[in-house]
KOLVOBA-692159 format. One record per residue (C-alpha): x, y, z; chain; residue in one letter. Coordinates in nm, 4 decimals, m for minus. Example, Ala and Ser with C-alpha at 12.3 -4.5 7.8 and 13.67 -1.06 7.14 Angstrom:
<rs>
[[1.2300; m0.4500; 0.7800]; A; A] [[1.3670; m0.1060; 0.7140]; A; S] 
</rs>
This chain:
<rs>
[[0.0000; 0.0000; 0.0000]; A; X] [[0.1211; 0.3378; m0.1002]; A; X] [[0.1406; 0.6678; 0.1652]; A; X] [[m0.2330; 0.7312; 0.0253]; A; X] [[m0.4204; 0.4219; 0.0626]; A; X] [[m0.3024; 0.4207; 0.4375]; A; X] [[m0.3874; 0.7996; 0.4531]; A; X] [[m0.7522; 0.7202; 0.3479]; A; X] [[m0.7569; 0.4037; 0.5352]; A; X] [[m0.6820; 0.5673; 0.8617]; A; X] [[m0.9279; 0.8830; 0.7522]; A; X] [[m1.1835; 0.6407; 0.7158]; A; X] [[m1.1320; 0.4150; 1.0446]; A; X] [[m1.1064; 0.7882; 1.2584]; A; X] [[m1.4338; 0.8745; 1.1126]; A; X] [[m1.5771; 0.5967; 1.2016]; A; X] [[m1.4949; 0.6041; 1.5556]; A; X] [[m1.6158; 0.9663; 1.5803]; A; X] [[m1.9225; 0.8246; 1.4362]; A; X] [[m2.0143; 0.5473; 1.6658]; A; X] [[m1.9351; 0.7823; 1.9486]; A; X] [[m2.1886; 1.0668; 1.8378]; A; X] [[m2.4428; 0.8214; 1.7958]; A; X] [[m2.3902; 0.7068; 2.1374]; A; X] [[m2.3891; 1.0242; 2.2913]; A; X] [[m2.7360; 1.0933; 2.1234]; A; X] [[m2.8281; 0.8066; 2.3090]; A; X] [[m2.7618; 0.9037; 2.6564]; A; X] [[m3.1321; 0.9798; 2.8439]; A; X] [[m3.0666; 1.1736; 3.1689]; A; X] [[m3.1381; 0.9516; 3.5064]; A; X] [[m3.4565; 1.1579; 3.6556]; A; X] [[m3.6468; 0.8792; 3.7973]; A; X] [[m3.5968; 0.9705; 4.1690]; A; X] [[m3.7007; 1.2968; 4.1303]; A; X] [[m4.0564; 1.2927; 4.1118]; A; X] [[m4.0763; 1.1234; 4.4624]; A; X] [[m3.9161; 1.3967; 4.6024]; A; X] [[m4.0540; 1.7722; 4.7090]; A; X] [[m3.9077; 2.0352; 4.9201]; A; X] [[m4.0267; 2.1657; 5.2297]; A; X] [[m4.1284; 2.5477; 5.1821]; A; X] [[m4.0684; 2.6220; 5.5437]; A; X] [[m3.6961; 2.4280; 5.6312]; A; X] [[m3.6263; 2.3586; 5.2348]; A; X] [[m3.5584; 2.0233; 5.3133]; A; X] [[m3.6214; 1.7294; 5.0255]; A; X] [[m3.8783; 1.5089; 5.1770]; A; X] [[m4.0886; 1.1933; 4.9823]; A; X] [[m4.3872; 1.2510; 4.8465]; A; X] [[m4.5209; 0.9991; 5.0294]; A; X] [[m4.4865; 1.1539; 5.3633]; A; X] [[m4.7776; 1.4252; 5.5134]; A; X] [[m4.5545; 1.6554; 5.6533]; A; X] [[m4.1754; 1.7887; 5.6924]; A; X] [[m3.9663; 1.5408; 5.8513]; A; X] [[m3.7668; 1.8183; 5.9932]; A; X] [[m4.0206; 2.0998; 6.1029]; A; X] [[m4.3223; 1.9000; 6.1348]; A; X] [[m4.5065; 2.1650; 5.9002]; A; X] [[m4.8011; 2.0219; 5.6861]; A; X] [[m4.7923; 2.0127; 5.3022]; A; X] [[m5.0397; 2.1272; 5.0964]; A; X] [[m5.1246; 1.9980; 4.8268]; A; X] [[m5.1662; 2.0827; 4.4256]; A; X] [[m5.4935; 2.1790; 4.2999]; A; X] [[m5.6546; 1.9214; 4.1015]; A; X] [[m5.6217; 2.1064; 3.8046]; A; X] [[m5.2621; 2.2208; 3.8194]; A; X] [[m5.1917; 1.8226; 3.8063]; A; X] [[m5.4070; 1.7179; 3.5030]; A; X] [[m5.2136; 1.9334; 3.3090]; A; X] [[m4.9002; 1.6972; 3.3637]; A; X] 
</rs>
């Protein structure tokens, strides 16, 4: 093979590469699945589960959403 042939060959195999690692990096989803479990106390501003009635910290009460703010979701 002449100076060329590996010249193209080597193009060729780099652009290849640069392909396969675009397309993964199109890929990539961000990892949000905890989040929605999660809210933050307006009084303390600590992150508390959804599941809970109240601040685990202050004790305050959470309200919750209006029915229509959620349907929108």
């Amino acid at each position: 093979m002449n100076a060329i042939g590996v010249s193209v060959s080597l193009l060729v195999v780099v652009f290849a590469i640069l392909l396969v690692l675009f397309y993964r990096m199109r890929r990539l989803k961000p990892q949000m699945a905890g989040y929605a479990s999660q809210r933050m106390c307006p009084a303390c501003g600590l992150i508390t589960p959804r599941s809970k009635a109240s601040c685990q910290e202050c004790g305050k009460a959470f309200v919750n959403a209006p029915a229509g703010r959620q349907a929108r979701r």
